[in-house]
N, C-alpha and C positions, 0 to 999 in steps of 0.2 A: 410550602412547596418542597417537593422531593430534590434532594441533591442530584444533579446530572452523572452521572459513572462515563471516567473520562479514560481514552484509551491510548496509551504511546505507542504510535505505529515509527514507520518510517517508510520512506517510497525510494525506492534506488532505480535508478536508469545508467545503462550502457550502451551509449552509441560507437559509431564507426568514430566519431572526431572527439565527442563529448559524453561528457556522465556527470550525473550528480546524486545527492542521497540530500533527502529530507526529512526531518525528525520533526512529529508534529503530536500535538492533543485530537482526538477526537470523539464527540460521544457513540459511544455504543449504539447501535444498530447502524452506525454508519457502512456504505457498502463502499465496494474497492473503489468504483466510479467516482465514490462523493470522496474519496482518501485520494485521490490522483487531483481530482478537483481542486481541491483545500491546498494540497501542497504545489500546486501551480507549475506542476510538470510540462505540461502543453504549452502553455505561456512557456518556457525555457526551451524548451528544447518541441518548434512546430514542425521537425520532420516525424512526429509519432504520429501514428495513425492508428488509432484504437479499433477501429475496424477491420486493421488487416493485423498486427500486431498483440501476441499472445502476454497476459499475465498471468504472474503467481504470488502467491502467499508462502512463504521459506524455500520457494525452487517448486512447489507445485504449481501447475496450473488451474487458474480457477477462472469465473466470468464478471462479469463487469461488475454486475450485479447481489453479488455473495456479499454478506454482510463480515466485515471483520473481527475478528472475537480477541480475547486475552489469551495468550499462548504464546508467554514469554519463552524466547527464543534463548538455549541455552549454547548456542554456538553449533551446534552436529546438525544441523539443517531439518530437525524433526518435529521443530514448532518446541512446545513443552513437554513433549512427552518420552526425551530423550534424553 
């Protein structure tokens, strides 16, 4: 059986009262959906509303459904390639 390729994201939220950040494993081809899922955002904080409430990936925005990749973030907000 092939090794699973495991990926360190982390999910941050900022609300008007509360914020939190979650550092977690997930395998590869996971999408942002199934990363907010896992780190149990919703369950924390149930004023989000993924329906009307925009994400991103280092300050872009992207859709629920984008798979998250390895692009280690070196602080400049450019993903890895800065």
């Amino acid at each position: 059986m092939a090794a699973v390729e495991l990926l360190r994201v982390e999910v941050a939220y900022a609300g008007e009262r509360t914020s939190s950040r979650v550092a977690l494993d997930v395998p590869a081809g996971t999408t942002v959906r199934g990363v907010i899922e896992r780190a149990r955002v919703l369950a924390r904080h149930p004023e989000i509303d993924l329906a009307r409430y925009a994400v991103g990936i280092f300050g872009t925005r992207c859709g629920l459904d984008d798979l998250v990749a390895d692009g280690a973030d070196d602080g400049d907000g450019a993903g890895g390639d800065g």
